[in-house]
C-alpha angles and dihedrals in degrees: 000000000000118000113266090245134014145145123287097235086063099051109131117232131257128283091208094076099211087046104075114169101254089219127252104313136105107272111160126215117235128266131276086277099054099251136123134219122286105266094030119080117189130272115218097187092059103028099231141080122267139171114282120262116227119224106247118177096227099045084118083068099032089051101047094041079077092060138103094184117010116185111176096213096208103241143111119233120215111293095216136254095318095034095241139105137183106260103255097016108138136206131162110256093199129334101293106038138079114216107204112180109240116243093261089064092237113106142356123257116210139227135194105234080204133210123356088355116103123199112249134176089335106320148073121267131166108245123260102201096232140092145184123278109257102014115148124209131159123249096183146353090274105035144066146211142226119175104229120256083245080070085229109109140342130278112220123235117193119217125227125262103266094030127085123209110251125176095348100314140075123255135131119271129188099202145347108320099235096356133130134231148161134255118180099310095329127096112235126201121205113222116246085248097056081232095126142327126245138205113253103160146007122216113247136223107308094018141097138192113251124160099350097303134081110256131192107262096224093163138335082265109042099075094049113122098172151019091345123082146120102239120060133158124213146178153185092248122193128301146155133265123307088016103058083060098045114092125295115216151163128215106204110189117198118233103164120103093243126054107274124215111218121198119196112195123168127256093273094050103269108151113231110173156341135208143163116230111198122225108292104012147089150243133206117204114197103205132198115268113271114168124207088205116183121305121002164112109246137142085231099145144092127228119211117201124173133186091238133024114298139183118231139188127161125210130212098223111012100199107039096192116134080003128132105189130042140151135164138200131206101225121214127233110265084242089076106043122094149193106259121058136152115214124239117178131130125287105265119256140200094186092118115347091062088187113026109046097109119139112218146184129206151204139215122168129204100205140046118253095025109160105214112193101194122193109196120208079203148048111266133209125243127228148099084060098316123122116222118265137211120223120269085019109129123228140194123204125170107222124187130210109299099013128123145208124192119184113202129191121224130271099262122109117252097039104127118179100201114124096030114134122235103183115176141179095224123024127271136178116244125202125206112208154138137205105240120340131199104222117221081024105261096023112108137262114051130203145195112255133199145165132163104236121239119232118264095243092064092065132136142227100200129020141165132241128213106191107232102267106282120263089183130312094320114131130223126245127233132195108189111190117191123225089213156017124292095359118171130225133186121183127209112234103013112266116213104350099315135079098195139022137171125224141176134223113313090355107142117217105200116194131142133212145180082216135092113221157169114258108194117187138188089221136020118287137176122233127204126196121209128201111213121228125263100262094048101131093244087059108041135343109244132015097272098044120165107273100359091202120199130347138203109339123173121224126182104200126220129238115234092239080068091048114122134193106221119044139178116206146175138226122197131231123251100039119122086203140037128168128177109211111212120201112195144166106251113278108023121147110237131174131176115222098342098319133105110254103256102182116097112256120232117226123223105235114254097008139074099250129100130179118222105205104207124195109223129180115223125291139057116325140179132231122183136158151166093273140005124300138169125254137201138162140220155147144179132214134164104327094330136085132159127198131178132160106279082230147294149211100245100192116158134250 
């Protein structure tokens, strides 16, 4: 929960992605009829009426000369209903940000207003710490705000539970107030009031409907802006002894509406097989053993293609019987992976795994000729090839498609990875792991971990947690790592004793809590999750407890702009128990292949939001719902557990 009452220049932006607090001012809503004055226009990003901005050739310039820190973050805005704009034309995104129309009259492109500066009636303007008496904004979803009578900050109102907070007040909504969307190939508005959504065009011939708004189809895999995709790269990734010799293996799942081949070659080109998946089903490839082991430069992976788009995880091991560490990852299409990324894995540790307790990152590139600078937060090891580093010590390596280069720390306990810097010219995927964590660091057992990290540019402000299913009273860990300086975090409700820090660039927050909860930021951040071992006091009490069910698992969690309304995922085999943990704005519809959610949800105290846990047997299943959700999986058996996100959009900022 928000403060009661704070400054305007530290308001948090909106959950609600298109509703950004315009800032303390006296904007005025329009009238009964929906209408503004004659000179103003409506801003549906902010829900009131302001004065309209001209179109002017240099605001790139005017706009940024404002600013202490500009960063143009790279990506268009909705262009509105018709999917135009008139080039120039400005309008604040969120709080913070400044939306200019491209010259093509398309899209927005946005820019940070940066520190101090807030973002008003389509400019930059550095922020002035009052308000008017009265006004009434939105902080989150769930709450609402009133600026005092005193004029110097703003009061909070909490919604009830089935209502959302819109243009200042609260009030139940049933989508995105003047958004587009998609449904099936038609573009759908949603009306100013939230009340409904309407057709208002149907993709041609040629065309389909991504993101609100009718693309060219230039291929099934063209359009794709998540988990889907027909290009992955995969690999063996480190772990510990006897895991590292058990069998390595993918799952792919075929979404698409033909049948899809899929081809799997190694990193230097050997073919290995090749298999058709029909519509609906899945295929799982067992693959040679080909270790990523410590520090190196190999060609050690495997690169998975396919003729439609495909879902694809890989498991280390694949069959955990008569296994003690395991852990999976859901990979993402080469289409969504990037050139800039920031680690976040677990402090290495030697409590019970005396030689095998190193934290790693690694590297796998997608073209030939791709320059990766890497900046470790720790020493790393040489070897493979690879000459030691000191923390903080830049270095350049040239990858070509299908190499990979794995950077180890040595095996010594309080090394931690997170915050170290990976830049490239071409995208790679880049995998967080160790191999084998205590978690939390001196509780037995430990367990490899592994994810495969998102880009920078795909994070999040504000995201929900869904604590793991519960095995007893245990908590779960976190590890929260800022993109930049000063930002700002409250949590709802309050996670291990605090309701708000700040933290600077690559700077790491650890808490843990029993809780699930609503983390709101004033710039994007990246949130692990972290299982805790089997002998953890919440779980059992003593090392050899009857059952010792799970162990350390890694999850990367997803922000809700990445959320998505229709997923495909995939359960493995050999877990007693599986659960998929549903996060999801009150009041959303959500059924699991084909079938209502029966299960009671569970509500996050003070917000909107409220996780379904869902028990599912192995195999692929399917979540949809009336809006979007997030979506994660994960199960537990004897001493061993794996989690990873059920799937995302990924589409950048």
């Amino acid at each position: 929960m928000l403060p009661k009452r704070f400054w305007c220049v530290f308001v948090a932006t909106v959950t609600f992605g298109l509703l950004g607090l315009p800032g303390c001012s006296d904007e005025v809503e329009p009238n009964g009829d929906g209408e503004c004055k004659t000179g103003e226009t409506f801003n549906v990003l902010s829900g009131r009426c302001e004065p309209a901005a001209q179109p002017d050739a240099s605001v790139a310039d005017t706009s940024r000369a404002d600013v202490t820190s500009t960063e143009d973050v790279g990506a268009d805005a909705d262009a509105g209903p018709d999917g135009q704009c008139t080039p120039g034309e400005r309008q604040c995104a969120d709080l913070w940000t400044l939306a200019t129309c491209n010259t093509s009259g398309d899209g927005f492109d946005e820019t940070n207003c940066g520190q101090g500066a807030l973002c008003r009636q389509g400019r930059c303007e550095q922020a002035q710490g009052s308000c008017a008496a009265g006004e009434r904004t939105c902080a989150t979803l769930s709450e609402a705000l009133v600026c005092a009578d005193d004029g110097l900050g703003f009061d909070s109102e909490t919604c009830e539970s089935d209502e959302l907070c819109h243009r200042g007040t609260c009030q139940v909504l049933t989508c995105v107030p003047s958004q587009t969307s998609c449904q099936g190939n038609d573009v759908v508005r949603c009306s100013d009031d939230g009340s409904a959504q309407t057709a208002v065009q149907t993709c041609g011939s040629g065309e389909v409907c991504e993101a609100g708004a009718c693309v060219a189809d230039t291929g099934p895999c063209a359009n794709q802006k998540g988990y889907l995709g027909c290009e992955f790269l995969a690999a063996d990734l480190d772990h510990m002894d006897p895991g590292d010799d058990q069998q390595f293996g993918i799952s792919v799942s075929n979404s698409h509406t033909a049948p899809v081949d899929v081809t799997i070659t190694t990193g230097d080109g050997s073919q290995v097989t090749s298999q058709t998946i029909a519509v609906g089903q899945l295929q799982t490839f067992e693959l040679a053993r080909r270790d990523v082991d410590n520090t190196g430069l190999t060609r050690q992976s495997y690169i998975v293609e396919s003729t439609g788009p495909v879902t694809v995880h890989q498991f280390n091991p694949l069959n955990r019987s008569g296994v003690a560490s395991t852990d999976a990852s859901l990979l993402l299409p080469s289409h969504a992976i990037g050139t800039d990324y920031m680690v976040l894995g677990w402090p290495t540790t030697t409590s019970f795994r005396v030689t095998e307790g190193r934290a790693y990152f690694t590297i796998i590139a997608a073209e030939d000729a791709t320059q990766v600078t890497v900046e470790p937060t720790a020493p790393i090891e040489a070897g493979g090839g690879v000459s030691a580093l000191t923390p903080g010590q830049r270095q350049t390596f040239t990858l070509d498609r299908g190499q990979v280069l794995s950077l180890s720390t040595p095996n010594e306990a309080g090394h931690d990875l997170s915050g170290s810097t990976i830049t490239s010219t071409k995208p790679v995927a880049v995998y967080s792991g160790s191999e084998c964590a205590d978690v939390p660091v001196g509780t037995a057992a430990c367990d490899h971990l592994e994810q495969q990290l998102y880009p920078t540019d795909t994070w999040g402000a504000t995201l929900v947690a869904a604590k793991f299913a519960p095995r007893d009273e245990e908590v779960d860990v976190y590890r929260l790592i800022a993109s930049q300086d000063g930002t700002q975090v409250s949590f709802t409700p309050a996670v291990g004793g605090s309701s708000q820090t700040t933290l600077d660039r690559g700077q790491v927050y650890e808490f843990s809590t029993a809780e699930h909860f609503l983390l709101e930021a004033s710039a994007p951040v990246l949130l692990g999750q972290f299982m805790v071992g089997a002998s953890d006091d919440g779980v059992c009490s003593g090392l050899f407890c009857s059952g010792s069910p799970g162990d350390p698992a890694f999850l990367l969690n997803v922000s809700t702009r990445q959320y998505r309304s229709d997923y495909i995922v995939l359960i493995p085999a050999g877990f007693g128990d599986n659960f998929l943990s549903i996060t999801a704005p009150t009041g959303t519809s959500v059924s699991v292949d084909g079938q209502a959610v029966s299960v009671t949800p569970s509500a996050i105290t003070g917000t909107n939001w409220q996780v379904y846990q869902v028990p599912v047997g192995e195999g692929v299943h399917r979540v949809e719902a009336s809006q979007p959700v997030g979506l994660t999986a994960h199960g537990y058996d004897q001493y061993v557990s794996y989690a990873y996100p059920g799937g995302l959009s990924l589409e950048a900022r």
